[in-house]
N, C-alpha and C positions, 0 to 999 in steps of 0.2 A: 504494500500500500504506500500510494506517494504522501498523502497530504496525513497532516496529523496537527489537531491545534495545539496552537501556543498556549504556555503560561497563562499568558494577561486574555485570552480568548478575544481578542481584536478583531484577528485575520487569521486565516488559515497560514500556516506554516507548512514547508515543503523539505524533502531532503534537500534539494537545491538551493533552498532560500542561503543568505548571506548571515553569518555569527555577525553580532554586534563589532568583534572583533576584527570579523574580515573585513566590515564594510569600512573600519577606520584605517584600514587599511590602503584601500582599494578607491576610497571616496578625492583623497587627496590628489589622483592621478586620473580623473576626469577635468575637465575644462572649466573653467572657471565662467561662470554667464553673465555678463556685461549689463546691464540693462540700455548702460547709455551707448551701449554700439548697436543697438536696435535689436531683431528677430521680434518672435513672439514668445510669450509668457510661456514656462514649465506646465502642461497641461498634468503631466503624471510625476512624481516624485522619481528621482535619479536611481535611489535605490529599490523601487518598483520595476523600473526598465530593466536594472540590472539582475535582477531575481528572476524576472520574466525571459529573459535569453537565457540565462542558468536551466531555468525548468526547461526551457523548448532543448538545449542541449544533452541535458542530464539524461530528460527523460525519454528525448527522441519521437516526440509528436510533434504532428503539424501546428502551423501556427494556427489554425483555423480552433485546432482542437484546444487551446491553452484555454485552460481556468477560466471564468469572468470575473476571477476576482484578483487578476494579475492584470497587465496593461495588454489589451486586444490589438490584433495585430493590424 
C-alpha cells in the first residue's frame, strides 16, 4: 500500500513524500521566485510539486493517475 496518513492527519502521506528533513535539504537548491521580475503567483506549494514527481517516479503511474490530492498534472 502506497498512501498511509500522517501524524497530524492533514494530508495523506506517501512512501514518496519528502522527510521534513529532506525537504530542508533539497528546498534551498530550487530557485528563488522574484516577485518583482514578474511571472505568475505559486498556484501549488514547491514542496507539493516536488512530492508529486517523487510519487509519479517512485510509484511508476501515469500522470493522469496521481492522487487528487497531490498537484494534477
Amino acid at each position: 500500500m502506497i498512501a498511509a496518513m500522517c501524524v497530524c492527519a492533514c494530508k495523506p502521506s506517501y512512501d514518496s513524500s519528502l522527510t521534513d528533513a529532506q525537504w530542508a535539504v533539497i528546498e534551498p537548491l530550487l530557485p528563488v521566485r522574484d516577485p518583482s521580475r514578474g511571472g505568475r503567483p505559486l498556484k501549488f506549494p514547491r514542496r507539493l510539486v516536488v512530492d508529486t514527481v517523487l510519487y509519479v517516479l517512485v510509484s511508476g503511474c501515469a500522470w493522469r493517475l496521481v492522487p487528487h490530492d497531490l498537484v494534477p498534472w
